[in-house]
N, C-alpha and C positions, 0 to 999 in steps of 0.2 A: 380542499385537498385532504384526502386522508392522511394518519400520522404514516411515518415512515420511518422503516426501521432501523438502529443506528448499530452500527456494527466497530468494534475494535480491530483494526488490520494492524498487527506487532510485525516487528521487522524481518523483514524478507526478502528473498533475493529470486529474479528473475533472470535465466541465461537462453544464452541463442544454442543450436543444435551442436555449433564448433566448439562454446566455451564447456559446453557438460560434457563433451568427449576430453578434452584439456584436462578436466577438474575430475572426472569419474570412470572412465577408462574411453575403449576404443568400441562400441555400440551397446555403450549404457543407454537405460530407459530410465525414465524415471514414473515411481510409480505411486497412486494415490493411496494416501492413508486417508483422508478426509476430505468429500466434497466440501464447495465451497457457493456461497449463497446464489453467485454469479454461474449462469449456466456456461457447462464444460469446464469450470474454472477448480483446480484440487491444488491442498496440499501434500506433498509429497513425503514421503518416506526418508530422502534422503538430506541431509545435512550439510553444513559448509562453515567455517568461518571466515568471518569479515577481519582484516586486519589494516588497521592506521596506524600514522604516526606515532602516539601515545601508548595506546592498545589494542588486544581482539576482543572481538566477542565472537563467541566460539558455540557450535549445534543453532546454527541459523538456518530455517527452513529452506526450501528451492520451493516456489508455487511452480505448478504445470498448467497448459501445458507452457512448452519451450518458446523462446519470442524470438522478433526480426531482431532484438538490441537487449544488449545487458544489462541489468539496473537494479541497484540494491536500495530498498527504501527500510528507513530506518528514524526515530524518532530522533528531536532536538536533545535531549538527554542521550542517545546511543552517539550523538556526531560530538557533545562533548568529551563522551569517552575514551572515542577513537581518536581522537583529537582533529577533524575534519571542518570545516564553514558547512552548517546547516541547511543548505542551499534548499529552500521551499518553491516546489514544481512539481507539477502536473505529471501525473505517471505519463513517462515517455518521452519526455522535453528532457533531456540530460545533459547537452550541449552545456558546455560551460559548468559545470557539476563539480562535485567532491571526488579527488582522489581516490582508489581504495583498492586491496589486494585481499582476493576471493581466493581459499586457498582448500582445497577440496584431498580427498583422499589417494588420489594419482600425482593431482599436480596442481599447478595455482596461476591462476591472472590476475596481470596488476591490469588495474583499469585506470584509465589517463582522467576520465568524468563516469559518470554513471550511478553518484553515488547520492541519494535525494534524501530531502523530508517530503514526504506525499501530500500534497494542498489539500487540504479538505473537500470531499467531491460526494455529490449525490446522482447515482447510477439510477436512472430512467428510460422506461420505454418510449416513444412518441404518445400516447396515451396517455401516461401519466404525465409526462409534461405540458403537454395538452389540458389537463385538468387540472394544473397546479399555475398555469398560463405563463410559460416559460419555456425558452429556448436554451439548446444546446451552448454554452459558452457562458450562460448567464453568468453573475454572482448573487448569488442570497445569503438570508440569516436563519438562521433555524435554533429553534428553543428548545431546549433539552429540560423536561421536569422529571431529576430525578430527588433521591433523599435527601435536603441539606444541602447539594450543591449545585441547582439548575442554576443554568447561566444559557445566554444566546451566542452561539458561534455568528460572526459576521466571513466573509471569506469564503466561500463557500459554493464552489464552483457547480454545475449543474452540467452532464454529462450525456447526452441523449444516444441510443443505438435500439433496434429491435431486438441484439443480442443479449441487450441487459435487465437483470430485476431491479425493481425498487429495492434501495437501499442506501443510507447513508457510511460513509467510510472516514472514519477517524482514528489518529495514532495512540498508543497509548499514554503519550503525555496527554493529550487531551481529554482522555478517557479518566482520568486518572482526576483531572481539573473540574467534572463534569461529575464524579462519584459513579459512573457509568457500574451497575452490577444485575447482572440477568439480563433480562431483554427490554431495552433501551428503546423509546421512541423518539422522534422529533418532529415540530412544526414547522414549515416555512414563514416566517412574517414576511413582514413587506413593511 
């Protein structure tokens, strides 16, 4: 299997078509400042803060485009912040989630769950998982050699679609544990 590329996803909030009207007015768009590795996939221009128990964190990105479900992913250091349970899942599984109030420049939603640490996941065509001989749902370990602090992620969930690139996706406390600087690769062991 070729190396694959490991990418830092910092925390970010995803909303459905009703929450960015709520949050940004009445036929706000939201619009890319920066593609993203993932085809179709941008960050936007516009901003949000996340508000907890404890506290905010405030100029928190919106990725585009807009989803079926609202979901704020945010690292195990940002849920101590906010004062939240770090609840680690799979983008999209929110059921049972973190509290949290998304409070935008119009107006603001409290969200009952939706509020995550992102599992560790490596985004795959059929092809590449096919070459790397792994199916969708798997878990792997992948070995990160960077300066001084490679270490192997276990956990490591494996994500198959034709919409997706190769690429690995970790938060930045991990990024952070890994000395991740510049362009990052990784191996799967077995």
């Amino acid at each position: 299997m070729k190396d694959i590329l490991v990418e830092t996803s910092a925390r970010h909030i995803h909303v459905t078509d009703e929450a960015l009207e709520i949050l940004c007015g009445k036929g706000f768009a939201l619009k890319a400042r920066k593609e993203l590795s993932q085809p179709g996939q941008f960050v936007s221009e516009t901003r949000l803060d996340i508000v907890g128990p404890k506290n905010t964190i405030k100029n928190v990105s919106i990725l585009g485009p807009t989803r079926k479900v609202n979901q704020v992913e945010i690292s195990a250091t940002d849920a101590r912040t906010l004062g939240v349970p770090a609840v680690i899942r799979e983008s999209g599984d929110v059921a049972g989630s973190a509290p949290v109030t998304i409070v935008g420049p119009v107006g603001k939603i409290e969200l009952k769950e939706g509020c995550i640490v992102a599992k560790r996941h490596i985004h795959m065509t059929p092809a590449d998982a096919q070459e790397a001989g792994v199916n969708n749902g798997d878990i792997v370990k992948v070995e990160l050699k960077t300066n001084g602090r490679s270490l192997i992620f276990g956990d490591t969930v494996i994500r198959v679609s034709d919409k997706f690139k190769l690429a690995m996706h970790i938060d930045t406390d991990e990024s952070n544990a890994a000395g991740c600087a510049g362009q990052v690769f990784g191996t799967i062991v077995k």
